[in-house]
Biopython code that builds the backbone (N, CA, C, O; Angstrom):
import numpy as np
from Bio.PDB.StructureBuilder import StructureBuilder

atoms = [
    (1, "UNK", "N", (4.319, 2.911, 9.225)),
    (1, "UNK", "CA", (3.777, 2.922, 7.876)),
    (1, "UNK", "C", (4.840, 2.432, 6.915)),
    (1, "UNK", "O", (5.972, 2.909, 6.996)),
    (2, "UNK", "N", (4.553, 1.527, 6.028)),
    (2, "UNK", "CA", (5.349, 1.638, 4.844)),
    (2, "UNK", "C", (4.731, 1.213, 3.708)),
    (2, "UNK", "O", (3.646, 0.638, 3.623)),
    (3, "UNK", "N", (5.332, 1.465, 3.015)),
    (3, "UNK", "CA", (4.917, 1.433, 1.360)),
    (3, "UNK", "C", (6.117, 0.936, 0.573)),
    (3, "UNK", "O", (6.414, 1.830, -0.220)),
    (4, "UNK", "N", (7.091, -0.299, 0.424)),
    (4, "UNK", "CA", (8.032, -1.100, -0.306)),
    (4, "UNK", "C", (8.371, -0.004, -1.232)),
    (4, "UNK", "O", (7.590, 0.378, -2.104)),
    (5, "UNK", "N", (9.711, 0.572, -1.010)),
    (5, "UNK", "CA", (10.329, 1.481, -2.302)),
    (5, "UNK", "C", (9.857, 2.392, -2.402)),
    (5, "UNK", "O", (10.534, 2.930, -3.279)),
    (6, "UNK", "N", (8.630, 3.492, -1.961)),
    (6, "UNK", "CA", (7.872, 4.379, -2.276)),
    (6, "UNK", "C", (8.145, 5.129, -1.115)),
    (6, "UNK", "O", (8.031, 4.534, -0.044)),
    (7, "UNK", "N", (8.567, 6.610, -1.106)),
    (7, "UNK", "CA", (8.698, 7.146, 0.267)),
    (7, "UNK", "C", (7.564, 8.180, 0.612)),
    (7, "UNK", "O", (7.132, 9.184, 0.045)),
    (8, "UNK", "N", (7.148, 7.268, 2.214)),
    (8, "UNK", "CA", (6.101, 7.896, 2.730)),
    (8, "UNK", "C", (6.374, 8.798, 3.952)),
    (8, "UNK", "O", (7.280, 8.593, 4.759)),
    (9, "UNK", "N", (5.053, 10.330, 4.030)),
    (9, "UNK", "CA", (5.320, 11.614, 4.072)),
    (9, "UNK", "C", (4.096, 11.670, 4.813)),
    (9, "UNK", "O", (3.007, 11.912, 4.293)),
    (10, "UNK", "N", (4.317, 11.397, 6.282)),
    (10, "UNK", "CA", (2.964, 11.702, 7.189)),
    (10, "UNK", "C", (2.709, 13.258, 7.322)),
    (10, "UNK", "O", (3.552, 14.038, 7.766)),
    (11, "UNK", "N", (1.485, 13.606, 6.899)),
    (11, "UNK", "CA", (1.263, 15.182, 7.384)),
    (11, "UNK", "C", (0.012, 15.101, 7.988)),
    (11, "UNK", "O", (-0.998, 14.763, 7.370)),
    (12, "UNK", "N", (0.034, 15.421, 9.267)),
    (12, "UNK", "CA", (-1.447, 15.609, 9.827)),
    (12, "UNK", "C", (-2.024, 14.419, 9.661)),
    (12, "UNK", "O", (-1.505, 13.314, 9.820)),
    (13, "UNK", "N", (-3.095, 14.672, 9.342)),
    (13, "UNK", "CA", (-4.182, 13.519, 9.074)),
    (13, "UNK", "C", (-4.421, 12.583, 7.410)),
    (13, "UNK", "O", (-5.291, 11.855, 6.933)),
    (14, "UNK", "N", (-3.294, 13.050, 7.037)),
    (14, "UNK", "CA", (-2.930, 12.929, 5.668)),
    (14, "UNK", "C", (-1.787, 11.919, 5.444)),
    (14, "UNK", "O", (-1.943, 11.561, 6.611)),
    (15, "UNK", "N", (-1.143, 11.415, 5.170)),
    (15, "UNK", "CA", (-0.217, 10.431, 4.258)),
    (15, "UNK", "C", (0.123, 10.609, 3.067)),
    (15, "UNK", "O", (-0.683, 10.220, 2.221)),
    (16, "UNK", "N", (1.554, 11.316, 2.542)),
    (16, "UNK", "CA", (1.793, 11.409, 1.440)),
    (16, "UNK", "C", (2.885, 10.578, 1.170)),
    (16, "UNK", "O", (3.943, 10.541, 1.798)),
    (17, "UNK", "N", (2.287, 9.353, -0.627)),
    (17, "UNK", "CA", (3.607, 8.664, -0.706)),
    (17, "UNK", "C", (3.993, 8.991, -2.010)),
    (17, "UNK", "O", (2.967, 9.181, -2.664)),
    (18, "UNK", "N", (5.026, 9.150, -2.713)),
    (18, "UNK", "CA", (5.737, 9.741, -3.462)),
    (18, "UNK", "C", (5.767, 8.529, -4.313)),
    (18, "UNK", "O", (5.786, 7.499, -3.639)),
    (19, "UNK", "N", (5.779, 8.301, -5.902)),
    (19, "UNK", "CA", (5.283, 7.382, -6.747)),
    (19, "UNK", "C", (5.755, 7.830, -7.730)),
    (19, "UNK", "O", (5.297, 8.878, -8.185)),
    (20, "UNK", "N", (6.948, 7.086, -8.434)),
    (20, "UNK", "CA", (7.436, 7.850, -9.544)),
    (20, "UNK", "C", (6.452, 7.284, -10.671)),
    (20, "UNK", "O", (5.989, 6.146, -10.751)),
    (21, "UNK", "N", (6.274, 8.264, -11.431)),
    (21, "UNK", "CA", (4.971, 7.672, -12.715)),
    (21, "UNK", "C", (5.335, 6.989, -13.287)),
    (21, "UNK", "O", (4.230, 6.923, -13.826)),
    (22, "UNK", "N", (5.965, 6.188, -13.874)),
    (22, "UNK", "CA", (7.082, 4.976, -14.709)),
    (22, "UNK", "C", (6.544, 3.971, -13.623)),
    (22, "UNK", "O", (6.076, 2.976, -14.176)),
    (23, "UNK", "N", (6.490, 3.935, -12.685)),
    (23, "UNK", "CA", (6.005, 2.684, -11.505)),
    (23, "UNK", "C", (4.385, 2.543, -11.706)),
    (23, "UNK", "O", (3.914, 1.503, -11.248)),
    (24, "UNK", "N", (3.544, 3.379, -12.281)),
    (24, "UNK", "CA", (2.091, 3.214, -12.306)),
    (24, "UNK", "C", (1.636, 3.333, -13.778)),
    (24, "UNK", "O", (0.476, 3.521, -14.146)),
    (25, "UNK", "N", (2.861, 3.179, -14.663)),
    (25, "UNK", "CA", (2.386, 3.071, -15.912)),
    (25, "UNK", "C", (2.283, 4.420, -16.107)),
    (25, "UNK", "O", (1.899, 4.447, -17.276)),
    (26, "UNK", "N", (2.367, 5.564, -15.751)),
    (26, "UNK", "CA", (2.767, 6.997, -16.699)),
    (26, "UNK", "C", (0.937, 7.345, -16.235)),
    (26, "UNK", "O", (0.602, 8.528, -16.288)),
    (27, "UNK", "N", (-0.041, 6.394, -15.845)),
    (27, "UNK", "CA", (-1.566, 7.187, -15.130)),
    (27, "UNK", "C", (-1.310, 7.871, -14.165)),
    (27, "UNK", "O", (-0.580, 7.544, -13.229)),
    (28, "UNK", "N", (-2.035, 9.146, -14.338)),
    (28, "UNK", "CA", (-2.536, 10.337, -13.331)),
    (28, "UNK", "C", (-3.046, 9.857, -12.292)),
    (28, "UNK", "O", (-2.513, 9.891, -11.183)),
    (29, "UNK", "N", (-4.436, 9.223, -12.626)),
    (29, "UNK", "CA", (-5.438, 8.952, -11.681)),
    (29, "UNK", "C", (-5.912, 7.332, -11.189)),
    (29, "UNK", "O", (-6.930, 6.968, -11.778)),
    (30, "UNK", "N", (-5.549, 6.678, -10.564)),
    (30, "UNK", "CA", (-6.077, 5.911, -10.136)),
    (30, "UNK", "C", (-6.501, 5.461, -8.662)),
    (30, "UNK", "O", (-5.858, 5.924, -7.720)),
    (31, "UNK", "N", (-7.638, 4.509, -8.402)),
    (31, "UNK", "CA", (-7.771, 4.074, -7.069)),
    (31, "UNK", "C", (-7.334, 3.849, -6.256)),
    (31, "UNK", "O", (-6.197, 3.574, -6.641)),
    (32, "UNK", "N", (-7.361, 3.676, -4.809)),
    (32, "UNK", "CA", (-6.395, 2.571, -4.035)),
    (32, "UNK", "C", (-7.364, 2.749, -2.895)),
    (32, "UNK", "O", (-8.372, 3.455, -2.863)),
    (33, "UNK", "N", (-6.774, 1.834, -1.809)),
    (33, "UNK", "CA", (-7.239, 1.564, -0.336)),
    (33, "UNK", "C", (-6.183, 1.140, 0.484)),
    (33, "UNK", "O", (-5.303, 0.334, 0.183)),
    (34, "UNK", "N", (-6.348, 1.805, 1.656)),
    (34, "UNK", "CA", (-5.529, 1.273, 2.542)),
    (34, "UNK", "C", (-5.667, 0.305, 3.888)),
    (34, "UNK", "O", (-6.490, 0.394, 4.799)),
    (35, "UNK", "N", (-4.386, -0.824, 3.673)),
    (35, "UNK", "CA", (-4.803, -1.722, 5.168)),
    (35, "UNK", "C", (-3.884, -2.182, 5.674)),
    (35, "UNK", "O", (-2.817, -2.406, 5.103)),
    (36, "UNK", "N", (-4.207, -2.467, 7.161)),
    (36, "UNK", "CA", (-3.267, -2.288, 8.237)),
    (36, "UNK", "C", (-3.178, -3.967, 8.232)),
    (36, "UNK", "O", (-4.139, -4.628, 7.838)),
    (37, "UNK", "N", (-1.640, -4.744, 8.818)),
    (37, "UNK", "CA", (-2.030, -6.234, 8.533)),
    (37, "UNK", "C", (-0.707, -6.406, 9.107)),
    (37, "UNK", "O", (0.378, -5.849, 8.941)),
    (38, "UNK", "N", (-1.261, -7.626, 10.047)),
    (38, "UNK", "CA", (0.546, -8.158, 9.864)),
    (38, "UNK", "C", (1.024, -9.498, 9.051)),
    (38, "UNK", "O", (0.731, -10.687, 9.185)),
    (39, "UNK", "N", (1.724, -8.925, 8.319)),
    (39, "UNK", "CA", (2.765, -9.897, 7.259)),
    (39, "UNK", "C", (4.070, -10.413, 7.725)),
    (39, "UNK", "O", (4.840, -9.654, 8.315)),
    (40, "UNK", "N", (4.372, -11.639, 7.505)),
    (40, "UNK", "CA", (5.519, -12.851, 7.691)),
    (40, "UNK", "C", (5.844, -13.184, 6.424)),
    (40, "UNK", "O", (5.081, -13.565, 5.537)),
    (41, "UNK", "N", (7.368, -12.972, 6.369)),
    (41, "UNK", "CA", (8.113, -13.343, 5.377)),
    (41, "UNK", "C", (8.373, -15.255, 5.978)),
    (41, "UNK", "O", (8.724, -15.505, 7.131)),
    (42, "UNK", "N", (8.161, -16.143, 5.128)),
    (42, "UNK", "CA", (8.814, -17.576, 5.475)),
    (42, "UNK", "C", (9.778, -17.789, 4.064)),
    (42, "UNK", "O", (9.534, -17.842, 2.859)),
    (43, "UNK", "N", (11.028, -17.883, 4.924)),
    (43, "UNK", "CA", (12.215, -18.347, 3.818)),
    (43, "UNK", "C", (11.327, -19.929, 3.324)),
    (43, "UNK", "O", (10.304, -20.378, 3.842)),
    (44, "UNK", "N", (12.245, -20.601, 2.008)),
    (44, "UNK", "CA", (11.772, -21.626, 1.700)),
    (44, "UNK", "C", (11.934, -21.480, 0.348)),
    (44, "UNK", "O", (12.077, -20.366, -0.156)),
    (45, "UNK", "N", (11.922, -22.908, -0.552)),
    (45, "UNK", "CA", (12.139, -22.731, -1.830)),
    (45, "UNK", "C", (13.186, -21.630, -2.659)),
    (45, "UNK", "O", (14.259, -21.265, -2.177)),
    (46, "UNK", "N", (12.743, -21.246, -3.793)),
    (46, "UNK", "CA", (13.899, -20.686, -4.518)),
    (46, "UNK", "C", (13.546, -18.790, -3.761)),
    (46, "UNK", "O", (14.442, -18.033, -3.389)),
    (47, "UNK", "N", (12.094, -18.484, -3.734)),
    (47, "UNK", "CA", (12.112, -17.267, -3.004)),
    (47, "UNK", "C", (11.467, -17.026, -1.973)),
    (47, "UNK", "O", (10.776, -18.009, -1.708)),
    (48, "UNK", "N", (11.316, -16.099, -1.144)),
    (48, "UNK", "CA", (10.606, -16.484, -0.017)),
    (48, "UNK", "C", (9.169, -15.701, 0.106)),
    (48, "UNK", "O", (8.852, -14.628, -0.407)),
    (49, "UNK", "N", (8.487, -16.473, 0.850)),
    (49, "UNK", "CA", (6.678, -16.263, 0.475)),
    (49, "UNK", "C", (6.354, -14.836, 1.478)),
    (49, "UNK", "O", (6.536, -15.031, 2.680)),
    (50, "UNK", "N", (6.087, -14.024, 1.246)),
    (50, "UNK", "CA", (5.006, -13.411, 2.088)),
    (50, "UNK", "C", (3.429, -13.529, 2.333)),
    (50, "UNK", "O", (2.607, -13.482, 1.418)),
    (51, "UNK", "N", (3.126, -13.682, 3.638)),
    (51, "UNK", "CA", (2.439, -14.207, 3.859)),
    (51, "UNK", "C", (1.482, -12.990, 5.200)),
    (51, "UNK", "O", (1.842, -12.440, 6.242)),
    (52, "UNK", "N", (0.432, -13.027, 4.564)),
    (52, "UNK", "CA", (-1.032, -11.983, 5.582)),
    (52, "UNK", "C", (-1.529, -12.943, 6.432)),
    (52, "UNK", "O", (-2.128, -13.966, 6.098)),
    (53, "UNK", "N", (-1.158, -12.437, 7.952)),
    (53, "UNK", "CA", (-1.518, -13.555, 8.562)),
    (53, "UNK", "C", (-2.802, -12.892, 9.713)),
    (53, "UNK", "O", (-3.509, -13.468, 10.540)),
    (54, "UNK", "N", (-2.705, -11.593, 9.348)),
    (54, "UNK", "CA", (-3.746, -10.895, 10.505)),
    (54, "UNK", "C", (-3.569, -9.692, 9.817)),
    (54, "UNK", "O", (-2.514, -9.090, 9.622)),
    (55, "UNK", "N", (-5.452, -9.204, 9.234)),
    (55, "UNK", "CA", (-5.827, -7.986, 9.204)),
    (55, "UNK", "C", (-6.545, -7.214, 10.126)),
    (55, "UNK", "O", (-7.644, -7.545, 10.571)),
    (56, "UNK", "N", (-5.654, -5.706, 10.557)),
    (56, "UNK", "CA", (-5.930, -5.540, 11.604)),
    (56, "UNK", "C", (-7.230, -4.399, 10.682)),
    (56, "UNK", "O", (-8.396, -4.359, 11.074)),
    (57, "UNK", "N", (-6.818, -3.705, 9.667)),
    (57, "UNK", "CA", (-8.306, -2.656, 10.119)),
    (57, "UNK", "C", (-7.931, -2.323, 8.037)),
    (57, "UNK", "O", (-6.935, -2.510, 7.338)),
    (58, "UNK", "N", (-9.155, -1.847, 7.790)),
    (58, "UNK", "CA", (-9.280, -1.579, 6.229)),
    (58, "UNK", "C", (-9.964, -0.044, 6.004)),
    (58, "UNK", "O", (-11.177, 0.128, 6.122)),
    (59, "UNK", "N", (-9.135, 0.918, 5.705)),
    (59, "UNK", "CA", (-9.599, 1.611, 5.717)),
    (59, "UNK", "C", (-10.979, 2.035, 5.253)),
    (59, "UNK", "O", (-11.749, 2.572, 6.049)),
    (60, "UNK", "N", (-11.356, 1.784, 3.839)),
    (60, "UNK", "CA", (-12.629, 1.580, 3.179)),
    (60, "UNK", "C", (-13.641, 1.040, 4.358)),
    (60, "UNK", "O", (-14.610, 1.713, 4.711)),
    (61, "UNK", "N", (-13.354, -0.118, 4.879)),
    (61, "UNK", "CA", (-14.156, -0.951, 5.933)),
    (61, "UNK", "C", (-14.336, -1.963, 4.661)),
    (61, "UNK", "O", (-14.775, -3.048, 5.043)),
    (62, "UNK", "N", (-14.164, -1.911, 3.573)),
    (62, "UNK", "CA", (-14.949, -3.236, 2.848)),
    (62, "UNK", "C", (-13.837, -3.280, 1.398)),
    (62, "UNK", "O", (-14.491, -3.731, 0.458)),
    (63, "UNK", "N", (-12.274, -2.924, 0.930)),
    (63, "UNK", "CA", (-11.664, -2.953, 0.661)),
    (63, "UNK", "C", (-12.453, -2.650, -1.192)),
    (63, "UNK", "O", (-12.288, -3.278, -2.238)),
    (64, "UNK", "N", (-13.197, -1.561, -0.903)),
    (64, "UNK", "CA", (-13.758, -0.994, -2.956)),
    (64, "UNK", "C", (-12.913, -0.191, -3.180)),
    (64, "UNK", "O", (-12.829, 0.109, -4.371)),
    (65, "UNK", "N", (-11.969, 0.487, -2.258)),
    (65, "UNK", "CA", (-11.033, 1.427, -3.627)),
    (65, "UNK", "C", (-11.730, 2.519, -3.575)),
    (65, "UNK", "O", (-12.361, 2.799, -4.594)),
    (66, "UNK", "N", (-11.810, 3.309, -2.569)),
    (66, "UNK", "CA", (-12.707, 4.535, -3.028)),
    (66, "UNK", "C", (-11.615, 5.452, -3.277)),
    (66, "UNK", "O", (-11.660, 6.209, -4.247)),
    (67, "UNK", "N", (-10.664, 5.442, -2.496)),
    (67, "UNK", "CA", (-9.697, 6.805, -2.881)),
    (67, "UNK", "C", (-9.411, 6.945, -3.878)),
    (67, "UNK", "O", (-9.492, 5.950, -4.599)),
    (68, "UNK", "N", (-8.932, 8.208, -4.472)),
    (68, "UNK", "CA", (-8.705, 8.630, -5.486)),
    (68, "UNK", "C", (-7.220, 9.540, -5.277)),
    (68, "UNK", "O", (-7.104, 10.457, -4.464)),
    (69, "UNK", "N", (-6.393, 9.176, -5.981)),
    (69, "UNK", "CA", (-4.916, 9.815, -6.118)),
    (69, "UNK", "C", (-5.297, 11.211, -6.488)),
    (69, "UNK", "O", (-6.203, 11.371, -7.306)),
    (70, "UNK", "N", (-4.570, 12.426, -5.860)),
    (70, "UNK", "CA", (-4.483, 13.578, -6.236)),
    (70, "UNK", "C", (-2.665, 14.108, -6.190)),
    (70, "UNK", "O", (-1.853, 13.591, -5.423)),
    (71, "UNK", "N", (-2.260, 15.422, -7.362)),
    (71, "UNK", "CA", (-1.045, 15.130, -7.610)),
    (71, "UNK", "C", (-1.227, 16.637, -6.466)),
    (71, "UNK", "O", (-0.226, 17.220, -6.048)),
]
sb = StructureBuilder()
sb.init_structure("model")
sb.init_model(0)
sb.init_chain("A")
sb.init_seg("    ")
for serial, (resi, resn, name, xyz) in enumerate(atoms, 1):
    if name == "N":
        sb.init_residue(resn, " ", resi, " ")
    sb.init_atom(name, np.array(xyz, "f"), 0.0, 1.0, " ", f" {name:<3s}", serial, name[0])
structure = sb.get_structure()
């Protein structure tokens, strides 16, 4: 699992990632979804591209954002 800069906290059947509020704009509540994928960094130019080259599974099944953040 990872989450870039954000430290993640497997419990059970649960996933907790730690989000300082200054990173989400100071909101309580917002959406998200989660998906599994494999990503390739290609050096090149001034920075280098990341790139989704295979999604393996979406949690939603259809990527709407149903979750809802709880603190």
């Amino acid at each position: 699992m990872d989450s870039p800069g954000f430290s993640v906290v497997p419990r059970g059947n649960r996933v907790k990632v730690l989000l300082p509020r200054n990173r989400v704009g100071g909101h309580r509540t917002f959406s998200f979804d989660a998906v599994s994928a494999y990503m390739q960094v290609m050096p090149g130019g001034e920075l280098p591209l990341l790139g989704v080259y295979k999604v393996y599974s979406v949690l939603s099944g259809d990527l709407s954002m149903p979750f809802q953040v709880t603190e």
